[in-house]
Backbone as a chain_set.jsonl record, in Angstrom:
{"seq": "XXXXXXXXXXXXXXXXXXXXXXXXXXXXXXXXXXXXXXXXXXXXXXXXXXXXXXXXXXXXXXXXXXXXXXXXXXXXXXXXXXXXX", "coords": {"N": [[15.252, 9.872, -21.528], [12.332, 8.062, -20.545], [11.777, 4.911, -21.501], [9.685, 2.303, -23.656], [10.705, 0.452, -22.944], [12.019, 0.128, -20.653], [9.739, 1.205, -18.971], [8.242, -1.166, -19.004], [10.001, -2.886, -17.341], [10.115, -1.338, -15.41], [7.667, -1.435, -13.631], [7.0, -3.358, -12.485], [8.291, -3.132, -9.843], [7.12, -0.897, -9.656], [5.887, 1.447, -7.245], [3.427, 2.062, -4.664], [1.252, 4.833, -5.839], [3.153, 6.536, -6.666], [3.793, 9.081, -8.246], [2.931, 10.462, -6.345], [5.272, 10.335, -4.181], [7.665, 11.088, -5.533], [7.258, 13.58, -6.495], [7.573, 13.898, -3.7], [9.833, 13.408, -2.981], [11.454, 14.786, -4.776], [10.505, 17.683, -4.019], [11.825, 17.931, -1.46], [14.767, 18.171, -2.034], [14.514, 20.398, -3.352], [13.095, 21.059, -5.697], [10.312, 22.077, -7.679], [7.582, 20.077, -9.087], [4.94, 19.4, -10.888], [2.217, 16.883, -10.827], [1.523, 15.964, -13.016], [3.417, 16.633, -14.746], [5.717, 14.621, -13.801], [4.429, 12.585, -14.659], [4.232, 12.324, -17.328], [7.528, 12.247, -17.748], [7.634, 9.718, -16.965], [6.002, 8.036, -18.348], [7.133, 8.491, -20.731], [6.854, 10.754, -22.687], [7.913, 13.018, -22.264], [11.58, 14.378, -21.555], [13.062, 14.471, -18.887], [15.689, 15.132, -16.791], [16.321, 15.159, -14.295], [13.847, 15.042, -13.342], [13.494, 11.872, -14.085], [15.915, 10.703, -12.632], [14.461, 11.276, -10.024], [12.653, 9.698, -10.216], [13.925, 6.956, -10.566], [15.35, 7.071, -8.619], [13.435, 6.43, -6.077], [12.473, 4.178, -6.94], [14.044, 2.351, -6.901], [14.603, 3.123, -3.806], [12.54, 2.229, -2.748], [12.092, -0.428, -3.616], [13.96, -1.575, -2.565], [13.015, -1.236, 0.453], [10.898, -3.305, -0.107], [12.96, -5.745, -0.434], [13.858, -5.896, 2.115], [11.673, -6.275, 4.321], [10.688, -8.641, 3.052], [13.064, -9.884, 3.533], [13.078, -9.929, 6.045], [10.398, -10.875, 6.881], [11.403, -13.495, 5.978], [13.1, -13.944, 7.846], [11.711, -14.395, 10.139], [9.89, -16.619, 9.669], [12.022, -18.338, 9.392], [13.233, -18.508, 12.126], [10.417, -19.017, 13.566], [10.383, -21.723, 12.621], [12.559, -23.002, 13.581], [11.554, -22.569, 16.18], [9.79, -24.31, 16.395], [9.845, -27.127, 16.411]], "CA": [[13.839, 9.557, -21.619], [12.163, 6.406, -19.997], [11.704, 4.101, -23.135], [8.813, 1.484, -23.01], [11.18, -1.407, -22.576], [12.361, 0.511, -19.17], [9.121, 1.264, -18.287], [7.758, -2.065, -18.379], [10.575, -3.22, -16.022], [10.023, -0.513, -13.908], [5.881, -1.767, -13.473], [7.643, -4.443, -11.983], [8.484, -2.678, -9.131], [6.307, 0.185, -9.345], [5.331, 1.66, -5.831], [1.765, 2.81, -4.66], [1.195, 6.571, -5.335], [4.653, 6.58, -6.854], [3.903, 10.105, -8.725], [3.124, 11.992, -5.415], [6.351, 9.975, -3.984], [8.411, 11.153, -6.096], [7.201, 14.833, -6.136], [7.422, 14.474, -2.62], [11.658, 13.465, -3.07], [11.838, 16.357, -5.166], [10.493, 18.893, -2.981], [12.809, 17.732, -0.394], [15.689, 18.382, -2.994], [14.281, 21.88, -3.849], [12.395, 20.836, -7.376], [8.571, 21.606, -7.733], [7.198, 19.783, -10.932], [3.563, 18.781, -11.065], [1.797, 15.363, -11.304], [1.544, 16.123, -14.797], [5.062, 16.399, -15.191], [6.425, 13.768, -13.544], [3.744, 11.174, -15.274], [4.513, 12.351, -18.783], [8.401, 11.932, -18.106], [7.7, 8.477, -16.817], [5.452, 7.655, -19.709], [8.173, 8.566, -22.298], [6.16, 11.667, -23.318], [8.576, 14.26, -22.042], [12.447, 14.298, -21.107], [13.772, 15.401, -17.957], [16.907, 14.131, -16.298], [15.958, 15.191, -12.862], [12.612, 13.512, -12.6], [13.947, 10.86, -14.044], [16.93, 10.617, -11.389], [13.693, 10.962, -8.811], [12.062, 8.148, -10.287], [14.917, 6.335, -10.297], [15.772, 6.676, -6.634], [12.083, 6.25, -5.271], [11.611, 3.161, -7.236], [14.97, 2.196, -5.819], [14.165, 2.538, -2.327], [10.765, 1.354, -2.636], [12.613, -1.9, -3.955], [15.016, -2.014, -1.721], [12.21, -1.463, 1.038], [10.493, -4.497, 0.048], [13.445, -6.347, 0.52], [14.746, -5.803, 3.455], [10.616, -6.385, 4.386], [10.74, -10.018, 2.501], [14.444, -11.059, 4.071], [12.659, -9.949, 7.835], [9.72, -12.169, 7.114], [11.467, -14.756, 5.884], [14.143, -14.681, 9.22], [10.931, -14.575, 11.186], [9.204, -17.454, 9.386], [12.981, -19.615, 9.828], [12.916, -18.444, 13.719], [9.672, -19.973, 13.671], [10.719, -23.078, 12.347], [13.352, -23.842, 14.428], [11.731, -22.778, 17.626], [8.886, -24.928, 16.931], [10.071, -28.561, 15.314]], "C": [[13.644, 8.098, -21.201], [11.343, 5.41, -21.166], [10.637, 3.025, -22.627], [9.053, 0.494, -22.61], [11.863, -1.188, -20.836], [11.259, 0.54, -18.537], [8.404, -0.075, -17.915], [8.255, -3.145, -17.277], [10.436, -2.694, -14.883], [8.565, -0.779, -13.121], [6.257, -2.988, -12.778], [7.566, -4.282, -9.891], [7.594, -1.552, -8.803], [5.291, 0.343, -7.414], [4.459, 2.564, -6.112], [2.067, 3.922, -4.472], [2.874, 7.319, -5.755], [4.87, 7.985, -7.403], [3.968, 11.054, -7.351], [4.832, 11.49, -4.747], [7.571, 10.49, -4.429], [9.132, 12.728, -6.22], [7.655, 15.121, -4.827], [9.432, 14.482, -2.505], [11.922, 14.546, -3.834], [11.494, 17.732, -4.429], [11.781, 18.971, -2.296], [14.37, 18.315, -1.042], [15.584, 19.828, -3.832], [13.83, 22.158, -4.925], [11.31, 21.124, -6.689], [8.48, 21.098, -9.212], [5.885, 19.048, -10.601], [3.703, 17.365, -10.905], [1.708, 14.707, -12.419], [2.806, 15.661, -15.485], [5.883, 15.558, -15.592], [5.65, 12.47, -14.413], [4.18, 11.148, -16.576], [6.331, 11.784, -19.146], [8.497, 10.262, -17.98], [7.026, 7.508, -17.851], [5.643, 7.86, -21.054], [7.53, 10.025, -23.06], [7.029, 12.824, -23.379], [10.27, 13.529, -21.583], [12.594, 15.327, -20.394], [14.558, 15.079, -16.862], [16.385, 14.234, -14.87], [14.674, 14.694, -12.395], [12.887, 12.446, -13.148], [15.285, 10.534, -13.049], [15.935, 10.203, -10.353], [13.309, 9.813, -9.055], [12.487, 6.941, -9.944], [15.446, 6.001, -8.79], [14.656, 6.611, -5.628], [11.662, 4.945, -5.675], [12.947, 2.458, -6.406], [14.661, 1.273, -4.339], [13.252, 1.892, -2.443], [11.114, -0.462, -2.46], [13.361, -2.538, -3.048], [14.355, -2.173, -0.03], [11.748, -2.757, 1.58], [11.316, -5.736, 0.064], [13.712, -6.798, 1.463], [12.787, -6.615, 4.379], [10.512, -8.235, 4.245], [11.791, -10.471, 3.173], [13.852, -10.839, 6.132], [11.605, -10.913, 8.208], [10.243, -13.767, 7.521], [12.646, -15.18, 7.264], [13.238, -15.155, 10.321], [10.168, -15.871, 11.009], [10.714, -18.751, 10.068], [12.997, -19.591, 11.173], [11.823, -19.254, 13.979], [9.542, -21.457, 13.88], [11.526, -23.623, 13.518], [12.729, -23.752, 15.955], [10.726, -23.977, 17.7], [8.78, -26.396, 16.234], [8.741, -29.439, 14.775]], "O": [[14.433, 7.172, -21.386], [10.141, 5.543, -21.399], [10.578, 2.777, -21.423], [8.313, -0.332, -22.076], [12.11, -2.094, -20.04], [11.321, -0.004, -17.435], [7.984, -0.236, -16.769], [7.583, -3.921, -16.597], [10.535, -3.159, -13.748], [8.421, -0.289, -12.0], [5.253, -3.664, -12.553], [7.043, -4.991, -9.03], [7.359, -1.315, -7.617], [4.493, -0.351, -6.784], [4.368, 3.413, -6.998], [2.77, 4.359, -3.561], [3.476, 8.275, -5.265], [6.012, 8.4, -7.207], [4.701, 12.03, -7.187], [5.668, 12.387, -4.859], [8.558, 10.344, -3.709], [10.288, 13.147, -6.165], [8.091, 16.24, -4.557], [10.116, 15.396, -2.044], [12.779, 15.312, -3.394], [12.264, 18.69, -4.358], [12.641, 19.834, -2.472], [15.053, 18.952, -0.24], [16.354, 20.237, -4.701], [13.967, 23.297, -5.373], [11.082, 20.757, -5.536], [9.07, 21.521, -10.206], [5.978, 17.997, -9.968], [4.745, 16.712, -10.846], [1.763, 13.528, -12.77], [3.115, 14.809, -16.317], [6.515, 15.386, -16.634], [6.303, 11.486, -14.762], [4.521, 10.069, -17.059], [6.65, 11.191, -20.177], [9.241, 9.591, -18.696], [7.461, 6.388, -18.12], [4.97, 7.651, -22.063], [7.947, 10.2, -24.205], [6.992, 13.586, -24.345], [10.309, 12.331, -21.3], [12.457, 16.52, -20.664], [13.936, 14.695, -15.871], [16.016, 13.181, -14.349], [14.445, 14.089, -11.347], [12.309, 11.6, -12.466], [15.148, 9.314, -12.954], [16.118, 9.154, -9.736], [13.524, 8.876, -8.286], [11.898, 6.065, -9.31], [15.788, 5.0, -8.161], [14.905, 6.726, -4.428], [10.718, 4.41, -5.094], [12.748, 2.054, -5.26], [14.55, 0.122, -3.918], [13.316, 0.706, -2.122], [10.701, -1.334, -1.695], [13.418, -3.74, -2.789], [14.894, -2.963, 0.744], [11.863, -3.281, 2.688], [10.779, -6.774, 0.45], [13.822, -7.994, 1.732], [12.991, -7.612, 5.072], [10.296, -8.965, 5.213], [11.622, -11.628, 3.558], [14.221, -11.483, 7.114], [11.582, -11.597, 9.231], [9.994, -14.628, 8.366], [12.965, -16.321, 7.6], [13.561, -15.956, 11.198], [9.732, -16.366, 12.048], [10.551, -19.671, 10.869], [12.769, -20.696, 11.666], [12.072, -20.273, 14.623], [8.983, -22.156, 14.726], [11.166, -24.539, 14.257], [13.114, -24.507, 16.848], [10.658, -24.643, 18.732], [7.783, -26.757, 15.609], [8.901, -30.409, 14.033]]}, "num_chains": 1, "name": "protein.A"}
């Protein structure tokens, strides 16, 4: 179960639309489970290892996304720099 001291780390990170996201990694993986579902396991209401696994690997990427996003800026902002003293 996702406990409130997980979830408020995970709000951290939280990606837009993250419930259909998530549904949509479970389809892909051969799960259907509502919007319902997936919100209640993420809001500690319900346990269920496999939407929590999805959650887990959508907030993930998402995170790992906006990395890779933030380290391309910031090579493009130092390119900047140096081309233009």
């Amino acid at each position: 179960m996702i406990t409130a001291t997980q979830r408020k780390e995970l709000e951290k990170i939280k990606p837009p639309k993250y419930r259909e996201k998530v549904k949509n990694y479970l389809s892909k993986n051969g799960h259907d489970f509502s919007l319902e579902t997936i919100q209640k396991v993420y809001s500690g209401k319900r346990k269920n290892l496999t939407i929590e696994k999805a959650i887990v690997a959508v907030f993930r990427n998402y995170m790992k996304d906006q990395q890779a996003i933030d380290n391309n800026i910031n090579n493009l902002i130092d390119d900047i720099n140096s081309d233009f003293p």
